[in-house]
C-alpha positions as CSV (number, residue, x, y, z in Angstrom):
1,X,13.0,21.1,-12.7
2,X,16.6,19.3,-12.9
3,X,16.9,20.5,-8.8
4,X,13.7,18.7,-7.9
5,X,14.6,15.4,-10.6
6,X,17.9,15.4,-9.1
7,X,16.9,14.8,-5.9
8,X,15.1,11.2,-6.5
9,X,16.8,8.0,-6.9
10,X,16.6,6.0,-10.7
11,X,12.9,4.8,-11.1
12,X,13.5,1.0,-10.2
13,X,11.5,-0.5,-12.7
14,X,13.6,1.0,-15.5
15,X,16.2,-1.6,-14.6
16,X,13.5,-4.3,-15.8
17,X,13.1,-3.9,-18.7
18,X,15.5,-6.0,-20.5
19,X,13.8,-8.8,-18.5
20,X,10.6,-7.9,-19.4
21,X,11.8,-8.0,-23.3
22,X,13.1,-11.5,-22.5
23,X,9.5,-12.8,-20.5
24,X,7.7,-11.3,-23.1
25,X,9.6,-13.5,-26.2
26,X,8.4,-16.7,-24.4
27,X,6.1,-18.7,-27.1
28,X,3.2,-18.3,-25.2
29,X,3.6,-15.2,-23.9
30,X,4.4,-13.5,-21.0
31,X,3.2,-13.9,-17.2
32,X,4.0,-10.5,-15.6
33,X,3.7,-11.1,-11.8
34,X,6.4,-8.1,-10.8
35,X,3.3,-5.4,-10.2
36,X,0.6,-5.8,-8.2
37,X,-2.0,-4.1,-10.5
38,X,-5.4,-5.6,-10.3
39,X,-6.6,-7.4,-13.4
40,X,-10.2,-8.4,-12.9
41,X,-13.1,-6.2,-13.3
42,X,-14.7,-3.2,-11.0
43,X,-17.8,-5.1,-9.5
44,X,-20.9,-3.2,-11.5
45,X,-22.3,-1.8,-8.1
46,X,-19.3,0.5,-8.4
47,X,-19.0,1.2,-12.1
48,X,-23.2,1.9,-11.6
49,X,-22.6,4.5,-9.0
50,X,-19.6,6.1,-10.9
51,X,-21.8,6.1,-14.2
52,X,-24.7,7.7,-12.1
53,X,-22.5,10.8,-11.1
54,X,-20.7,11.2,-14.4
55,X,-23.0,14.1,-14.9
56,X,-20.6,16.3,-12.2
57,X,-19.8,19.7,-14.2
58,X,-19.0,21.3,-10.8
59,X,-15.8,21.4,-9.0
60,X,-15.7,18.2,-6.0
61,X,-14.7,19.1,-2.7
62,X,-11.2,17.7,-1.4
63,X,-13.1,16.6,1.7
64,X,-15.4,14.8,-0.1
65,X,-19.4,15.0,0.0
66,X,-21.2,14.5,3.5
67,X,-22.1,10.5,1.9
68,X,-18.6,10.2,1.6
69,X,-17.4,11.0,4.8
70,X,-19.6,9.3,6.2
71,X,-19.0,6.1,4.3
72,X,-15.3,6.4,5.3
73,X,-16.5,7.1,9.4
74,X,-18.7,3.9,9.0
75,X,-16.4,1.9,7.1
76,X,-13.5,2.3,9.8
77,X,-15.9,1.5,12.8
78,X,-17.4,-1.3,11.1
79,X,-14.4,-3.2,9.5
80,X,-11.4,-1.5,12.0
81,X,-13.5,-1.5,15.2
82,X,-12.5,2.0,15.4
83,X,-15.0,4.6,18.0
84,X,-16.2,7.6,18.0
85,X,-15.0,8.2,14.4
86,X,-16.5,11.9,12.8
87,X,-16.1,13.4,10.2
88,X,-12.8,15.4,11.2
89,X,-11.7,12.0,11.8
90,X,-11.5,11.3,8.0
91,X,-9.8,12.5,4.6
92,X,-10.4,11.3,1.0
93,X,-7.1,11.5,-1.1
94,X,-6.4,11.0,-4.8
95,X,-4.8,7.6,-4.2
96,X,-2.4,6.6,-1.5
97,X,0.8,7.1,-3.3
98,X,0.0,10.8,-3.9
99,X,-0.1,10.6,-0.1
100,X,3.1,9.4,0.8
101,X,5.0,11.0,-2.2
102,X,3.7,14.4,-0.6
103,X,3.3,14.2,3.0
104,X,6.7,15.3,4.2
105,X,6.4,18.2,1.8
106,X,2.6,19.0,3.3
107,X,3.9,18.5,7.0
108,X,6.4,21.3,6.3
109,X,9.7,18.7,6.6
110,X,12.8,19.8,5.6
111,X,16.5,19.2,5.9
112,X,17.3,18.5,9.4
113,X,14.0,16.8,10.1
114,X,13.7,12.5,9.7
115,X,11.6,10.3,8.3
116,X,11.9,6.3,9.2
117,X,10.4,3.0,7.4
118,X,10.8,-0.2,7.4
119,X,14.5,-1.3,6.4
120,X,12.1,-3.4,3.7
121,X,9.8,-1.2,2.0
122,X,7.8,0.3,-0.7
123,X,10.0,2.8,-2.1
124,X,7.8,6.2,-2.3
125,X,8.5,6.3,2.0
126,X,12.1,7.5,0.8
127,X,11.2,9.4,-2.1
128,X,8.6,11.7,0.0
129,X,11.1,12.6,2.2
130,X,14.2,13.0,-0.6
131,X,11.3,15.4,-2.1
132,X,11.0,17.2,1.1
133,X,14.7,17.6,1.7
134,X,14.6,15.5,4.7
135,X,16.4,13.0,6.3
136,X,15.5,9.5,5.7
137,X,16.5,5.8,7.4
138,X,15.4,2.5,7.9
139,X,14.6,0.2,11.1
140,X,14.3,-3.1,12.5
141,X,12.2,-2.0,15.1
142,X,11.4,1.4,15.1
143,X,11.2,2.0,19.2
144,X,15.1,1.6,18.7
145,X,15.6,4.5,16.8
146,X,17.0,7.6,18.3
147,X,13.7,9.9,18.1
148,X,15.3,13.1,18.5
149,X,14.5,15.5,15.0
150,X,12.2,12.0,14.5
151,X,9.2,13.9,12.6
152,X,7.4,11.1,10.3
153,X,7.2,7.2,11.4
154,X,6.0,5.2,8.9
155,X,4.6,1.6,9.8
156,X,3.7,-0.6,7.1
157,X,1.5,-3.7,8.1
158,X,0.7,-5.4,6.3
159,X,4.1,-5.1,4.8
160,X,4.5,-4.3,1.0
161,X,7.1,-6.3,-0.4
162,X,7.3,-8.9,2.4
163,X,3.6,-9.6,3.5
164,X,4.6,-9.7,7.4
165,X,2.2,-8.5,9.8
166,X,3.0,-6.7,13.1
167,X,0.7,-8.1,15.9
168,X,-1.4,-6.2,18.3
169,X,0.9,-6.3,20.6
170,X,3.7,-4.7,18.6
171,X,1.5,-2.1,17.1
172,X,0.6,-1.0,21.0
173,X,4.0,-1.2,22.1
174,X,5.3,1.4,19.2
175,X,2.0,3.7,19.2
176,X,2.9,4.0,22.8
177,X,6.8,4.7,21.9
178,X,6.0,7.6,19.2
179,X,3.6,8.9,21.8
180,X,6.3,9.1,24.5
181,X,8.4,10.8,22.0
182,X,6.5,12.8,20.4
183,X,7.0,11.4,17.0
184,X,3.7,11.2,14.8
185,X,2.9,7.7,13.4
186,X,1.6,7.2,9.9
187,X,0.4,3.5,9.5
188,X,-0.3,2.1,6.0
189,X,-2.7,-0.3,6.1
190,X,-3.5,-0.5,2.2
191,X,-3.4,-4.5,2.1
192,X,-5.3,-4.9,5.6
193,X,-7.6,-6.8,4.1
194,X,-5.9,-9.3,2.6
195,X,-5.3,-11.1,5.3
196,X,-4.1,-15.2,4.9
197,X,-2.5,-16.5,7.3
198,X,-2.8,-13.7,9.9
199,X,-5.6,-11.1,10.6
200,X,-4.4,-8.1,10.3
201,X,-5.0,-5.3,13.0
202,X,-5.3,-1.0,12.8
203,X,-3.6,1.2,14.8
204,X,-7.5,2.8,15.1
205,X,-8.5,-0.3,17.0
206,X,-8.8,0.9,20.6
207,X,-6.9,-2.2,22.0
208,X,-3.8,-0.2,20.5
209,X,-4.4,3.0,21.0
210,X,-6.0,3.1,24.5
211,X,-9.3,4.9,22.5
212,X,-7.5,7.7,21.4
213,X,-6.2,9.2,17.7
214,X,-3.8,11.6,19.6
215,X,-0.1,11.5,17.0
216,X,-2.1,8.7,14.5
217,X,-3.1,8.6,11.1
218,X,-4.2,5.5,9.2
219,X,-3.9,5.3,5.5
220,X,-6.5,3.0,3.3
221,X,-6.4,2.1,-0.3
222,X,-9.5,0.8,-2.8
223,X,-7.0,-0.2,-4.9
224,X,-6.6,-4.0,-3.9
225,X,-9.9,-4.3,-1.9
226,X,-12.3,-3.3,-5.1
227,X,-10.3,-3.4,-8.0
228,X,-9.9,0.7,-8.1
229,X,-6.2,1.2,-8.3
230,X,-7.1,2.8,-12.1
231,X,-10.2,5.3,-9.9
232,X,-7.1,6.5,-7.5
233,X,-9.6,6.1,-4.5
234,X,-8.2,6.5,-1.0
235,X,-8.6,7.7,2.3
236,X,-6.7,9.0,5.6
237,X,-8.7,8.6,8.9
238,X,-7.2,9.4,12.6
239,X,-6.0,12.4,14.4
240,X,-8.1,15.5,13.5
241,X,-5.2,18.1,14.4
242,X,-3.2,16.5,11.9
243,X,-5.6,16.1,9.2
244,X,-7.6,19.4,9.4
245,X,-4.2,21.3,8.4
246,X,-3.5,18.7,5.9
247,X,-7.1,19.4,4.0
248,X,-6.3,23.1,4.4
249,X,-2.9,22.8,2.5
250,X,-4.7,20.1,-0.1
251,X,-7.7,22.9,-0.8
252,X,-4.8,25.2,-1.9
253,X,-3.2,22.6,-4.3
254,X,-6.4,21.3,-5.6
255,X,-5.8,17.6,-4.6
256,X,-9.2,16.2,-5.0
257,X,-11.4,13.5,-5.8
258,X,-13.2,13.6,-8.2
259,X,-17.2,13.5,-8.3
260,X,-17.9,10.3,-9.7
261,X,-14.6,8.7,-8.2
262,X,-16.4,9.9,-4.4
263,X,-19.5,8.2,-5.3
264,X,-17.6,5.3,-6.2
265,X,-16.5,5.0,-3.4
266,X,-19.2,5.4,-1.3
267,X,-21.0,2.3,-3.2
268,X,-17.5,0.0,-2.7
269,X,-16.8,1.1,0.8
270,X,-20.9,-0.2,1.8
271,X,-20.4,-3.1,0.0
272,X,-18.7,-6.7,1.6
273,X,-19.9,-9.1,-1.0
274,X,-17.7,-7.9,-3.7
275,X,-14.7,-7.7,-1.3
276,X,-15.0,-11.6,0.0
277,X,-15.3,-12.7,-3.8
278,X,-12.2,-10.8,-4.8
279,X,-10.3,-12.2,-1.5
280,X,-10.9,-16.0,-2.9
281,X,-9.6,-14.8,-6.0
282,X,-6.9,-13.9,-4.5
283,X,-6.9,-16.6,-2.3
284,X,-6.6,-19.5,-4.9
285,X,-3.9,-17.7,-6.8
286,X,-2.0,-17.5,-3.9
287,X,-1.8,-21.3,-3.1
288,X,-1.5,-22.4,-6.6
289,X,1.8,-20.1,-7.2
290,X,2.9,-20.8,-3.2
291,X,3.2,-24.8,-4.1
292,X,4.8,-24.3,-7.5
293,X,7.0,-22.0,-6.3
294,X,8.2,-24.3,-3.5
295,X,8.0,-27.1,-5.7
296,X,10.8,-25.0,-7.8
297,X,12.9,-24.6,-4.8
298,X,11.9,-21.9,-3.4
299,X,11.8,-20.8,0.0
300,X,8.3,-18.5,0.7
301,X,8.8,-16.0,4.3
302,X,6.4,-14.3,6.0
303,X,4.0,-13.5,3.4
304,X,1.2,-14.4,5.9
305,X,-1.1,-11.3,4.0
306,X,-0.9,-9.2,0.9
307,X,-0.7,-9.5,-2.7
308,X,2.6,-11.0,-2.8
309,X,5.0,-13.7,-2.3
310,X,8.2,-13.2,-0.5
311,X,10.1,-15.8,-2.5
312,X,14.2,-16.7,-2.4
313,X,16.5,-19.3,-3.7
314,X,19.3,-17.7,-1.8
315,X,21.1,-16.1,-4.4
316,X,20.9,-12.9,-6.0
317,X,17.5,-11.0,-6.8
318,X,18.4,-10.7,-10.3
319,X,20.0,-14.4,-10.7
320,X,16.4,-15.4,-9.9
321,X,14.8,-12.4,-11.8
322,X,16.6,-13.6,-14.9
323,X,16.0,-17.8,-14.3
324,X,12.0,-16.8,-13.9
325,X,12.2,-14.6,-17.3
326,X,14.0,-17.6,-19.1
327,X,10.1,-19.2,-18.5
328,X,8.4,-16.2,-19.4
329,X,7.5,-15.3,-15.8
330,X,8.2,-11.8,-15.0
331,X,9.0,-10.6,-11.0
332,X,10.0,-7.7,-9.0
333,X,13.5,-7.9,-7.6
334,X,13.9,-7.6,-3.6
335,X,16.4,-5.1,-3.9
336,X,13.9,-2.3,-5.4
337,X,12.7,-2.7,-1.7
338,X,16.1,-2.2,0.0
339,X,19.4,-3.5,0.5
340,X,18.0,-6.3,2.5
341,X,15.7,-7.7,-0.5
342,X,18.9,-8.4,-2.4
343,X,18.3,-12.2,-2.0
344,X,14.4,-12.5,-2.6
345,X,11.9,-11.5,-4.9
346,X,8.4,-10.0,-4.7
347,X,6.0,-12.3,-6.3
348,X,2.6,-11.0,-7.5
349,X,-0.7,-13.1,-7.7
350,X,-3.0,-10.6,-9.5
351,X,-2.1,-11.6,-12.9
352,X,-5.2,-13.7,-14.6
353,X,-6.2,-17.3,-13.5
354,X,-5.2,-18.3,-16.7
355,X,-1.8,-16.5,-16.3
356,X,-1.6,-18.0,-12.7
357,X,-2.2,-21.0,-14.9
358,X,0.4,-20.4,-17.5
359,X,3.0,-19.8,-14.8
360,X,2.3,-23.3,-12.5
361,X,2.7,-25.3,-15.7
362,X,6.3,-23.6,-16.3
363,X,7.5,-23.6,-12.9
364,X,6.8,-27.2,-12.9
């Protein structure tokens, strides 16, 4: 086990905990805006359809019931403008970090083969490919990399920590790129509809793939939209020769969904209503914490969509990690994000309206 554990770098939020301790010893208690964990409830069309299947003594399929699939198909050509989606098109996953831990392992990487992300980014892309043995780097702009032994690009928009989004345009140019090359393109679009100041687009949209799937996968998250980060509820949809050998290798290690999670699933994913009231949430969390922040000093960049702020004071991450827990106010430091994160931190607007709240009061 100590050859597999030695492989993966120290779990970054470890090395919060003594600010934590501090956050949490404020008089009236701690705001904890470092993890973007949803904190209000699962709308009661969903927790009805998961209560309604809780009699499932069978084993679930990993590809998901028939209503499943085709919620997914009509989800992505309804709210992605994707065509001539089937159900090949489509595969349920236990959650989207299980996904990208994995992958490199379930393509057959190795040493020798590379994986690329963003130089800014959540920090499972480098720990599925440390898992996998493979090689691992970050870019700027990823049509600049060299794509020879190039086997996994990973886009990220909209962008987990920093909230930026990469335009239509962009997302066209680099499907284009990995298609030249050769190089198959994983886009996670788990915050896609958390759009602010920018509406986010798919790499299924036909304006950027030219109407094909050919070297593209999509990934989408319940987590954020419905409040089912604790169901693990997600879903691939795009190229069928790379997902059909991906739900062969995922029948043999028994990755799937459970029953009641799949109906779940199938009620949030044909459902808008809950989605817009959770987005103004969201929304008027955002621009409370946004103005107090700034108020503080702080500088906010990109952060045009997401669940987060992209906050600096131009000093170092933990300089402004350990001023926020002198107030009780608990962030994520950029660095946990890469080298280039050093200066900012990730700040999260799912805590409470009363937190939000508590948090605006001691900024100011």
């Amino acid at each position: 086990m100590s050859a597999v554990s030695d492989r993966l770098p120290t779990f970054p939020w470890d090395k919060l905990e003594p600010y934590k301790k501090t956050a949490a010893a404020h008089p009236d208690g701690i705001v904890d805006l470092s993890v973007g964990t949803p904190v209000d409830p699962v709308p009661e069309l969903i927790q009805k359809a998961l209560i309604d299947a809780a009699d499932s003594p069978g084993y679930p399929t990993v590809w998901g019931t028939p209503a499943l699939r085709d919620a997914l198909t009509g989800w992505v050509e309804r709210r992605l403008g994707a065509r001539e989606v089937t159900h090949r098109h489509v595969l349920p996953i236990v959650g989207s970090k299980e996904l990208v831990a994995w992958l490199p392992t379930q393509l057959g990487l190795g040493p020798g083969d590379r994986v690329a992300y963003p130089r800014l980014a959540y920090p499972t892309y480098e720990v599925g490919a440390r898992l996998a043995r493979a090689d691992y780097e970050v870019y700027d702009d990823p049509t600049e990399l060299d794509p020879r032994g190039l086997k996994l690009l990973w886009l990220n928009s909209p962008s987990n920590p920093t909230g930026k989004v990469l335009s239509q345009q962009e997302l066209t140019r680099i499907v284009a790129w990995a298609r030249e090359h050769g190089v198959l393109l994983f886009s996670d679009e788990c915050y896609l509809e958390l759009g602010w100041e920018a509406d986010p687009v798919s790499v299924l949209h036909p304006d950027v793939n030219g109407g094909s799937y050919d070297g593209i996968v999509a990934v989408h998250s319940l987590s954020k939209r419905s409040n089912l980060a604790g169901y693990r509820a997600a879903f691939l949809a795009g190229d069928p020769a790379v997902l059909g050998p991906l739900l062969e290798i995922r029948k043999h290690g028994g990755m799937m969904t459970s029953a009641p999670t799949q109906a779940a699933v199938v009620a949030a994913l044909g459902d808008d209503e809950h989605v817009r009231v959770q987005r103004d949430r969201y929304a008027a969390r955002r621009a409370a914490l946004r103005e107090a922040l700034q108020a503080h000093g702080f500088r906010i960049e990109h952060s045009e969509a997401s669940l987060y702020l992209w906050a600096t004071r131009d000093e170092s991450c933990w300089t402004t990690v350990a001023h926020l827990a002198d107030l009780g106010i608990l962030v994520a430091p950029g660095d946990f994000y890469g080298e280039a994160g050093a200066r900012h931190v990730r700040v999260a607007f799912t805590a409470t309206d009363e937190r939000v709240e508590k948090a605006v009061q001691r900024l100011a």
